[in-house]
C-alpha positions as CSV (number, residue, x, y, z in Angstrom):
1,X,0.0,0.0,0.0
2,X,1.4,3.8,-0.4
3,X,1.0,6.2,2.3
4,X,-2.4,7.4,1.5
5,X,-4.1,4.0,1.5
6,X,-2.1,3.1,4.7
7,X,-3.6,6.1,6.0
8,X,-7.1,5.4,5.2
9,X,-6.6,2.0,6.4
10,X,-4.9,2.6,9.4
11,X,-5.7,6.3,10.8
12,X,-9.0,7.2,12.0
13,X,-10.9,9.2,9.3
14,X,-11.2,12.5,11.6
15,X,-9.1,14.7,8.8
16,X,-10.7,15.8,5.3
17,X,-6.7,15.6,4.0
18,X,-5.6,17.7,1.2
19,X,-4.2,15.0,-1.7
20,X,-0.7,16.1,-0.7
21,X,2.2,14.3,0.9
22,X,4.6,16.4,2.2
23,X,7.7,14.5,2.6
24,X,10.4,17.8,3.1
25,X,10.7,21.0,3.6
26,X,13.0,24.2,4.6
27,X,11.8,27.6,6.4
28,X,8.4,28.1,3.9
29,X,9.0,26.1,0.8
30,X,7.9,22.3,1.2
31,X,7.6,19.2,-1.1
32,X,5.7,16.7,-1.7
33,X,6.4,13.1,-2.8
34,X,6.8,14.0,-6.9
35,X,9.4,16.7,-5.9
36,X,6.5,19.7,-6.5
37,X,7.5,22.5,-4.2
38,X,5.1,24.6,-2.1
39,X,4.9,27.8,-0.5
40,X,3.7,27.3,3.0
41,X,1.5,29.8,3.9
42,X,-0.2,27.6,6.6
43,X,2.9,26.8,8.9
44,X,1.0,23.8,10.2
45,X,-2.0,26.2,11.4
46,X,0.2,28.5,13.0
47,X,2.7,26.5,14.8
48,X,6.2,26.4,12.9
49,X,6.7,29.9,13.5
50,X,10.1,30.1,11.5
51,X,9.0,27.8,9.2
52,X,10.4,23.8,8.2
53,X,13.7,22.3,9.7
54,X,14.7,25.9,11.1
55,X,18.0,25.7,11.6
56,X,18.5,27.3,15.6
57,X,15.3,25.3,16.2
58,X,16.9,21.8,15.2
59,X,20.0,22.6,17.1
60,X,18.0,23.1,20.1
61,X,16.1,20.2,19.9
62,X,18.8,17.7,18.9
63,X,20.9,19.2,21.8
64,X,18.2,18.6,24.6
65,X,17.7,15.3,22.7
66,X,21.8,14.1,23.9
67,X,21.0,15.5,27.4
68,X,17.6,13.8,28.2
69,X,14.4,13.9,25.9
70,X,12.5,13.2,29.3
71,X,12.0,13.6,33.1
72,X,9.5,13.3,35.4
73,X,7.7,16.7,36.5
74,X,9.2,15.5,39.9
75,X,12.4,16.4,38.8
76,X,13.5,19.7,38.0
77,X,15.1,20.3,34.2
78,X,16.4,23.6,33.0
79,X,14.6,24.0,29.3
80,X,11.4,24.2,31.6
81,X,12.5,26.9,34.0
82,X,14.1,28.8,31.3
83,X,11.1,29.0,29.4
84,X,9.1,29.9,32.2
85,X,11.2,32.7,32.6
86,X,11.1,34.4,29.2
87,X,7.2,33.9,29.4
88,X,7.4,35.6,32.4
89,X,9.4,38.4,31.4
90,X,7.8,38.8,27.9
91,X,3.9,39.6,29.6
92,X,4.8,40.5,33.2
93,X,2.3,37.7,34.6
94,X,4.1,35.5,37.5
95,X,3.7,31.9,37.3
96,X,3.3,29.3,34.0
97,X,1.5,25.5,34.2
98,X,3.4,23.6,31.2
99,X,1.0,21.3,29.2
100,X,1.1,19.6,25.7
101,X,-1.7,21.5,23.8
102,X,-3.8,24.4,23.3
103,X,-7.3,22.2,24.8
104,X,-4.7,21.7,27.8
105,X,-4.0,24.9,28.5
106,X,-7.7,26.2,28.3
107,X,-8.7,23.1,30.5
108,X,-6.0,24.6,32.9
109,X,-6.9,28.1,32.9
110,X,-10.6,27.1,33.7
111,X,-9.6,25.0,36.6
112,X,-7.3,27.8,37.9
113,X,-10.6,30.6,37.4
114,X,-12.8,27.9,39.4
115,X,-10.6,26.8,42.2
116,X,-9.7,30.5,42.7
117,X,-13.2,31.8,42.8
118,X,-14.2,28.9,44.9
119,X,-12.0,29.9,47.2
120,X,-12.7,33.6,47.1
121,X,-16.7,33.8,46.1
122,X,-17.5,30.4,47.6
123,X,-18.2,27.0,45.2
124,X,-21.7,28.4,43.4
125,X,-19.2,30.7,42.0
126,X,-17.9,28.8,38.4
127,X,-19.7,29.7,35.5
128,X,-17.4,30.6,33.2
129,X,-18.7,32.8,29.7
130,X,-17.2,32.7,26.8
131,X,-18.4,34.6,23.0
132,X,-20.1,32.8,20.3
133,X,-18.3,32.0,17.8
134,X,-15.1,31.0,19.7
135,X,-13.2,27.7,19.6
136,X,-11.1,26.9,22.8
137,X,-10.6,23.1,22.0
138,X,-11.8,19.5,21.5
139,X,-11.8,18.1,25.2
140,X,-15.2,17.9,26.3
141,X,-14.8,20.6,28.7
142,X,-13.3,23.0,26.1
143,X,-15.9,22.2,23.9
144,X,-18.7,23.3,25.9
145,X,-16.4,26.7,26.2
146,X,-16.5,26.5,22.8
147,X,-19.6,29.0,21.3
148,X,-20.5,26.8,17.9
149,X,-23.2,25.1,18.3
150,X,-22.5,22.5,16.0
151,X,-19.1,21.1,17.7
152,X,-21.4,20.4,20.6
153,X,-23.9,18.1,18.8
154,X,-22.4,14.6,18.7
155,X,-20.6,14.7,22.1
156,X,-23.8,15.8,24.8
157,X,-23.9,15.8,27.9
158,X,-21.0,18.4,28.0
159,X,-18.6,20.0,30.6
160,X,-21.7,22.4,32.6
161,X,-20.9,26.0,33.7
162,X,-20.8,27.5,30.5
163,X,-22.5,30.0,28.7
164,X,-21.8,31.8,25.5
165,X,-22.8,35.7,24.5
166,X,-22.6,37.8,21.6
167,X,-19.5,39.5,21.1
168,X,-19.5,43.0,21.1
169,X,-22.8,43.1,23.6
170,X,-21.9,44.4,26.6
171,X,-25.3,44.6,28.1
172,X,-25.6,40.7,27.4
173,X,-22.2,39.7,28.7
174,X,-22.8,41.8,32.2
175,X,-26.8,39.9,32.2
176,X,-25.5,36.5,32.1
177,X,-22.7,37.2,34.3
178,X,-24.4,38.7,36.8
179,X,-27.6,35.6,36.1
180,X,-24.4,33.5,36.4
181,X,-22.3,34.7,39.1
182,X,-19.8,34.1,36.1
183,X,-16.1,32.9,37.7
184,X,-14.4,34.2,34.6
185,X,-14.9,35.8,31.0
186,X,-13.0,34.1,28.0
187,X,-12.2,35.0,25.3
188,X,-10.0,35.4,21.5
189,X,-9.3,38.7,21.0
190,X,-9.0,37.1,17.2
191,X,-11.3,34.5,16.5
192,X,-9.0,32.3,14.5
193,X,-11.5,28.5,13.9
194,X,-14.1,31.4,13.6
195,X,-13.2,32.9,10.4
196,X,-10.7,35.6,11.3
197,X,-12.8,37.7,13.5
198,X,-11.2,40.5,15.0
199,X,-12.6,42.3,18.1
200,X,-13.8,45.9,18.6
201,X,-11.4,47.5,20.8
202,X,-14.1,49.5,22.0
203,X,-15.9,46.5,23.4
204,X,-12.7,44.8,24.7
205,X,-11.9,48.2,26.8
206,X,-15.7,47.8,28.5
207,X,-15.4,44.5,28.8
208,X,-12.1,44.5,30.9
209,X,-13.6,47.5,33.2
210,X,-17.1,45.1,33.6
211,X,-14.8,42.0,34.7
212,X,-12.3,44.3,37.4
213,X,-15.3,46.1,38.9
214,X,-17.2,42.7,39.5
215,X,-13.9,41.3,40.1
216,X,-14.6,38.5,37.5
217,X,-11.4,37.1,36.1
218,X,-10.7,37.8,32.4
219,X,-8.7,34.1,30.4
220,X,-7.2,35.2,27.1
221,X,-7.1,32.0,24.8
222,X,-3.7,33.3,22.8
223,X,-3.3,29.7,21.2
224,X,-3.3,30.8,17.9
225,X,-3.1,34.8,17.9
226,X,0.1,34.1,20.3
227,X,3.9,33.9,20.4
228,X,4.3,37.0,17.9
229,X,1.5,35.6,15.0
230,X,-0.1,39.4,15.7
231,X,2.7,41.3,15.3
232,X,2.9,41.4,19.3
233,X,4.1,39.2,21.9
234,X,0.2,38.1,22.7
235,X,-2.7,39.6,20.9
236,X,-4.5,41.2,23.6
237,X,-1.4,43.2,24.2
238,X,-2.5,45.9,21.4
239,X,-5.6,46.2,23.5
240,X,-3.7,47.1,26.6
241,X,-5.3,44.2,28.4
242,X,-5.0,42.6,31.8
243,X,-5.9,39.3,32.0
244,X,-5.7,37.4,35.2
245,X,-4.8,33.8,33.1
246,X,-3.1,33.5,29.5
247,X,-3.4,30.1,27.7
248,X,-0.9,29.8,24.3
249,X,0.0,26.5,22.8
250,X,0.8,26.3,19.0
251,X,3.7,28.6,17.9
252,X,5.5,28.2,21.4
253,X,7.2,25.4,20.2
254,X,7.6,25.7,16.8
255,X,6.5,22.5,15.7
256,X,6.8,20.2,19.3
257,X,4.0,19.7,21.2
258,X,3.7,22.4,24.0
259,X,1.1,24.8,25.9
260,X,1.1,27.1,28.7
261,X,-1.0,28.6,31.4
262,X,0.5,32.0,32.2
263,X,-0.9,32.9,35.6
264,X,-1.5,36.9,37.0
265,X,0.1,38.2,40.4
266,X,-3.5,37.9,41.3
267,X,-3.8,33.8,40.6
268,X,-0.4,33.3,40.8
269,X,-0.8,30.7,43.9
270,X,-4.0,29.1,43.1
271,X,-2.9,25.6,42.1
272,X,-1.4,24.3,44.5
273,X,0.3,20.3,44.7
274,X,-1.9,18.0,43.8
275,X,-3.9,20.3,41.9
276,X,-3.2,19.8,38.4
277,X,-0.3,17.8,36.7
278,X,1.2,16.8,33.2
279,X,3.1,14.2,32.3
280,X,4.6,15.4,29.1
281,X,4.0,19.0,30.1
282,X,7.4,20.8,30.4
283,X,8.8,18.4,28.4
284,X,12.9,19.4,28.0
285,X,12.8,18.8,24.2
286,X,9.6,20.4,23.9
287,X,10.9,23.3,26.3
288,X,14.6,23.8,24.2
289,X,12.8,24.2,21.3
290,X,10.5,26.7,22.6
291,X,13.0,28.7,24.0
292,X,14.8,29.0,20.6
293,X,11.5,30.8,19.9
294,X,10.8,32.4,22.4
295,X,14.3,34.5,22.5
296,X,13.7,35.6,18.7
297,X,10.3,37.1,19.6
298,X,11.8,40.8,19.6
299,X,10.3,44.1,18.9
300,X,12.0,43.7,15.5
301,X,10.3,40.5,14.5
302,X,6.9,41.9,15.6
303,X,7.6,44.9,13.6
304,X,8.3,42.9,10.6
305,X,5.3,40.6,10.6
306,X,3.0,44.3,11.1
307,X,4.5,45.0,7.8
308,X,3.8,41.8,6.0
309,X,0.4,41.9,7.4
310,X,0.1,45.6,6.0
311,X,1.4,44.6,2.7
312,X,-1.1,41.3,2.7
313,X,-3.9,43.6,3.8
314,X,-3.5,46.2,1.1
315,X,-2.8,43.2,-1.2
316,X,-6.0,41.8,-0.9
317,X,-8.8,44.6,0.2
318,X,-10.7,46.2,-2.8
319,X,-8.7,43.6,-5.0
320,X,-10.7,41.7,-7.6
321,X,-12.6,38.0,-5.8
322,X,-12.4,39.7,-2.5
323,X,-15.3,40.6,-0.5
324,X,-13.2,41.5,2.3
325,X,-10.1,41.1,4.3
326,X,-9.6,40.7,8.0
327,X,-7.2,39.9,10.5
328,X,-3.9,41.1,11.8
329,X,0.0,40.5,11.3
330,X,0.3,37.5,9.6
331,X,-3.2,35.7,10.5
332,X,-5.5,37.1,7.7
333,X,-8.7,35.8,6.3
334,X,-9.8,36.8,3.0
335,X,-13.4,36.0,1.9
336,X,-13.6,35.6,-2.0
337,X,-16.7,37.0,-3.8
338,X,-16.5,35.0,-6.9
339,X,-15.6,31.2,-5.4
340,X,-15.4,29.0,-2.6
341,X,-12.7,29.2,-0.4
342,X,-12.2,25.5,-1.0
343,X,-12.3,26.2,-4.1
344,X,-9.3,29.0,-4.2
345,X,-7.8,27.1,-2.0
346,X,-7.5,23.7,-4.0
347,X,-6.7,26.5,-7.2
348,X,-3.6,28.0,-5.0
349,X,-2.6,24.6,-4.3
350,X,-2.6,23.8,-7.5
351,X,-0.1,26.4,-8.5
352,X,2.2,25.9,-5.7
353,X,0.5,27.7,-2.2
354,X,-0.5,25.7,0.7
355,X,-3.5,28.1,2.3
356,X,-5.4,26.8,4.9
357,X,-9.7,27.6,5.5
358,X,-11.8,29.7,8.1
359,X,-15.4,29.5,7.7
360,X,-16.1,30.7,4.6
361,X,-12.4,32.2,4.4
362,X,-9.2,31.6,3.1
363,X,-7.0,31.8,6.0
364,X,-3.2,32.8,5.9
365,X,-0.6,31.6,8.4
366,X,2.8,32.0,7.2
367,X,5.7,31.6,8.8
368,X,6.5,34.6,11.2
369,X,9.9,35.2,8.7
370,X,8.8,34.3,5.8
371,X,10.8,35.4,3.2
372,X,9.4,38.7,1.6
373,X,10.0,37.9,-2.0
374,X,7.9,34.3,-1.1
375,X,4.9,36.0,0.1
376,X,5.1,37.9,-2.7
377,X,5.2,35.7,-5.2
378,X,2.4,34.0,-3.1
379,X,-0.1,36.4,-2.7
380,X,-0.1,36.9,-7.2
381,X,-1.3,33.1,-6.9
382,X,-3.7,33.6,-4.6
383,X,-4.9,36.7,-6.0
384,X,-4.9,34.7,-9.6
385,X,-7.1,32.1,-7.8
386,X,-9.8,34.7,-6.6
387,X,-10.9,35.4,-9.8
């Protein structure tokens, strides 16, 4: 059998796969089995932030690999304490859980919002609300955080203590909270599964006085808008938002399996031992790669990423195919007027672009340093493909 049969006789059919086998790559060109080349503008839905087989990433992670590849969280290892320090120093909160994936990290940030408001508004106190429209995972639990209706169907009864609101409706978020006695708000400040949908600052800026007045912690699920995708450190940083918990998975790691709970001064001590645990989370491989990340995520990079996001943007807004454009840095979501996004997408592919799908969007994830003269040359393809 070749690959692709294996796979359909072997692999659970939970992925729609592109008929594409990517067999090698470097930074954001990739190949498949024929030798056809690729621009990735997907980066494995926003996780190899410096693209394929990066070259300080690889030395990382075969380094860590001679050392030890693993340790028991009983043990203490110094990829994981390094990490936690950058994250700490990058966003000012105090303390960081280490998991293995985005679903983890949320699932940890809503234990850390109910333990701590059990403890401070007694145990009625753990409704958590979240915005339509969001996606915080596949767990049950993060599923029934999730607002789409139609990830909930197969999989009832759910995780309870959740209810979802429209976003930018104040006076409906501060009704159910208050029905609630909400324990936390979460939410994307870019809804990335939910086609690219970018806040109103305006709301974000009532909604963060609402939550400190009622002293209701705010979760910012930074899985995909994090670790410089933006053109910032974390997303809600160009909101000038506080957020008691931070959950990040994907980019962290550039292509290892990783998440993160960052924790406020204010939560800082709510788990406690026993509390919560990980066996792979903080994983030293896992935790060398992600400090190779992590230590390139300078003003400079974020500046540069704005910049291709600027040029995508004015690429692609008034441009013919295109209803609109949304997004920001390098996560951008153009919906075509003329096709399917399946269908430019499968036309891009065609023609040598990997793009990925949001909703009724094509969705754009490069690498953070893609090459400018590659998302060039990209962008005519895709622009090509609209019409």
């Amino acid at each position: 059998m070749n690959i692709k049969e294996k796979d359909k006789a072997y692999i659970a059919p939970t992925y729609n796969r592109f008929p594409v086998e990517i067999v090698s790559g470097k930074g954001s060109l990739v190949q498949d089995e024929t030798g056809k080349e690729y621009i990735d503008l997907t980066s494995g839905i926003a996780v190899t932030s410096f693209g394929v087989a990066d070259d300080e990433w690889q030395q990382a992670v075969i380094s860590q690999i001679g050392k030890v590849q693993h340790m028991s969280n009983l043990y203490y290892t110094i990829p994981c304490a390094e990490l936690a320090e950058l994250l700490v120093q990058k966003t000012g909160m105090k303390k960081v859980f280490f998991s293995n994936s985005g679903a983890e990290a949320n699932e940890c940030a809503i234990k850390a919002a109910r333990k701590y408001q059990a403890e401070h508004k007694g145990s009625g106190c753990y409704t958590i609300v979240t915005l339509k429209n969001s996606f915080h995972g596949r767990t049950l639990t993060t599923l029934a955080a999730t607002g789409q209706e139609h990830y909930h169907e197969l999989f009832q009864p759910l995780t309870p203590g959740f209810v979802s609101v429209e976003a930018g409706d104040m006076e409906e978020l501060k009704k159910v909270c208050e029905e609630n006695d909400a324990a936390a708000v979460m939410i994307e400040v870019i809804q990335g599964e939910g086609g690219v949908v970018v806040m109103d600052p305006g709301y974000l800026k009532a909604l963060q006085a609402y939550v400190k007045e009622k002293e209701i912690l705010l979760i910012v699920d930074e899985v995909q808008t994090g670790n410089g995708r933006t053109g910032a450190m974390y997303a809600y940083m160009h909101y000038g938002l506080e957020p008691d918990i931070v959950s990040t998975a994907k980019g962290l790691a550039g292509g290892l399996p990783l998440g993160a709970t960052l924790l406020s001064e204010k939560v800082q001590d709510v788990l406690g031992y026993g509390d919560h645990g990980s066996t792979f989370g903080g994983n030293p491989v896992s935790c060398a790669a992600a400090v190779s990340i992590v230590k390139r995520l300078t003003p400079e990079l974020f500046q540069e990423v704005r910049d291709k996001g600027a040029f995508l943007m004015d690429t692609f807004k008034g441009a013919e195919g295109v209803e609109d454009v949304s997004g920001m840095g390098l996560m951008i979501g153009i919906r075509p007027s003329k096709k399917t996004a399946s269908e430019v997408i499968s036309a891009c592919m065609k023609n040598g672009v990997l793009c990925l799908s949001a909703k009724d969007r094509v969705r754009l994830l490069p690498a953070l340093n893609i090459p400018m003269e590659l998302l060039e040359k990209a962008a005519a393809v895709i622009k090509e493909a609209l019409v």
